[in-house]
N, C-alpha and C positions, 0 to 999 in steps of 0.2 A: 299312499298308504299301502297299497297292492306290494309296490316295489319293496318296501321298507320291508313287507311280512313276507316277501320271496329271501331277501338279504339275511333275515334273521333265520330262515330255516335252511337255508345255503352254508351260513355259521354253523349252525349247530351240528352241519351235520361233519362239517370240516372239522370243528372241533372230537366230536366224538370217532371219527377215522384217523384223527392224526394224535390221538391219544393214545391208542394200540400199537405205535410205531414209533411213541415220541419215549425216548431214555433218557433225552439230555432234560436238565435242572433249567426251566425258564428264571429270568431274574430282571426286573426293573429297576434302574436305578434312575433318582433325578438330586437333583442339590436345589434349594431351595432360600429364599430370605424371609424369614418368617417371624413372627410373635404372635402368642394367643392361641386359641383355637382352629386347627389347619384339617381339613379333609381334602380326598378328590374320589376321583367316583373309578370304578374300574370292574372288570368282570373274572372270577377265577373259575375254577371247573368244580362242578358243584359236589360237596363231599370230598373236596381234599383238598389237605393243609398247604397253606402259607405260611412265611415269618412275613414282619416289618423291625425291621430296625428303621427307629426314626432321626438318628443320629446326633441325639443329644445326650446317649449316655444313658437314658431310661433304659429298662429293660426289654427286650427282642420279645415283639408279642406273635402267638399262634395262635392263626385262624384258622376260619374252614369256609372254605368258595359254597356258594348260596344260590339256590335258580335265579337269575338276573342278578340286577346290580348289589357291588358292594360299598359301602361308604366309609371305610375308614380314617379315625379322625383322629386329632391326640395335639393336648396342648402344650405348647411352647411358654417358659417364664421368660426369655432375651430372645430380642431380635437378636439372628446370629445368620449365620449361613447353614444349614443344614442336611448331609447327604443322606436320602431314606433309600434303604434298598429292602424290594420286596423281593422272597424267597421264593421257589414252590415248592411241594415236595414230588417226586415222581408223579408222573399223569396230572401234574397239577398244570393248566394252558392256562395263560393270560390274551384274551382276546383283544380285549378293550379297554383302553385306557383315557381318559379326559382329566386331565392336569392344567386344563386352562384358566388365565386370571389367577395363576397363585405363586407369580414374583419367579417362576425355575428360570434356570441359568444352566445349566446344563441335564442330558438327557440323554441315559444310552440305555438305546433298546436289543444291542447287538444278541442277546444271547434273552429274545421274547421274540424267535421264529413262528407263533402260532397269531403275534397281534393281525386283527386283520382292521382293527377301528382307530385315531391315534385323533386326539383335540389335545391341542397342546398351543393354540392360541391366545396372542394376549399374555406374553411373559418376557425372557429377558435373553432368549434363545439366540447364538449368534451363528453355531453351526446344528448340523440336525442331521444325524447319519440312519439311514433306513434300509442298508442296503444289503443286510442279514433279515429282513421280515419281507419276506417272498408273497405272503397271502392279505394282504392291506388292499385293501376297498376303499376305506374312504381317510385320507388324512388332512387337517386343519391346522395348518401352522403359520396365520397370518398372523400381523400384528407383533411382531418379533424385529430381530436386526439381522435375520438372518443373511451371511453370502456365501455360506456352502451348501448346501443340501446335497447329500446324496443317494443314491436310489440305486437298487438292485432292477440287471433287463431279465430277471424271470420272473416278471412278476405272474400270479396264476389268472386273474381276468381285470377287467374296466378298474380302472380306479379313477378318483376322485379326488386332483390336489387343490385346494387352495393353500394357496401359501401367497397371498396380497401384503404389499405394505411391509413390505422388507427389504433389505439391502440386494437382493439377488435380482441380478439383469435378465431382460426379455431374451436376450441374446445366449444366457448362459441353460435359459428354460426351454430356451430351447433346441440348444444341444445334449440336454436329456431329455427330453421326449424323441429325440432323434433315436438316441439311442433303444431306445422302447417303441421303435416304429410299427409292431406288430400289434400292439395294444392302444384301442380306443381311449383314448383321454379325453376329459375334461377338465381343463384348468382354468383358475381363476388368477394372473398375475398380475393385479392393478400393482401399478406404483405409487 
């Protein structure tokens, strides 16, 4: 509990420093297979706007980041494939994101430099590129087919990967952690 309320005020404060320095436009995109009623959960900077295009041709909605989480949800008439891409608008940071359990297929976080949270477990993920998000503490991407992952060596402290139960070799995990040899890891690579 201790640690979790050190991590969140360690966030926040990363967040609110790297807002005064950040110009570039964060943007999450992921593709998804979906029908019906679809959310996930994720975190924006509180008091300023987002878009979501959900990618079925509905109309691009604007929000506004909330103290803690947000829940955005929006239903689907056809299973389809579907690519949502979330917007920010300046100063707007996406720290956190939890997309797991909801059929994604693909996942590009290249230009969401501020995530430092990422569950994206439990989907249909076969590559997972991370190596533009420098501040990531804890990411969950087991349960996937995953045989690329790749990861940036600046990362800023400890991080935290599971990624179990995927296509990716003991072998290949760990010649990136090799390459991150300065940084304490904890990993989790069951096969």
């Amino acid at each position: 509990m201790k640690q979790t309320i050190i991590r969140s005020l360690f966030l926040s404060i990363c967040f609110f420093l790297h807002s005064f320095s950040s110009t570039a436009i964060e943007i999450i995109r992921f593709t998804w297979s979906v029908v019906g009623v679809q959310e996930f959960k994720f975190h924006a900077t509180e008091g300023k706007e987002y878009t979501i295009d959900w990618g079925d041709e509905s109309a691009v909605e604007t929000k506004v980041g909330v103290f803690g989480w947000s829940f955005p949800s929006h239903t689907y008439t056809t299973l389809n494939n579907y690519q949502v891409i979330i917007t920010g608008s300046e100063g707007c940071l996406f720290g956190y994101l939890d997309c797991a359990n909801k059929n994604v297929s693909s996942l590009d976080l290249s230009k969401n430099l501020s995530l430092s949270v990422l569950f994206c477990d439990n989907n249909q993920l076969t590559h997972l590129d991370l190596s533009n998000n420098p501040y990531l503490m804890q990411v969950a991407c087991g349960n996937n087919h995953i045989t690329n992952l790749e990861l940036t060596t600046s990362y800023s402290g400890e991080i935290f990967l599971d990624c179990s139960n995927n296509g990716l070799l003991l072998s290949k995990l760990y010649t990136i952690c090799q390459k991150i040899d300065e940084l304490r890891w904890k990993l989790f690579a069951r096969r």
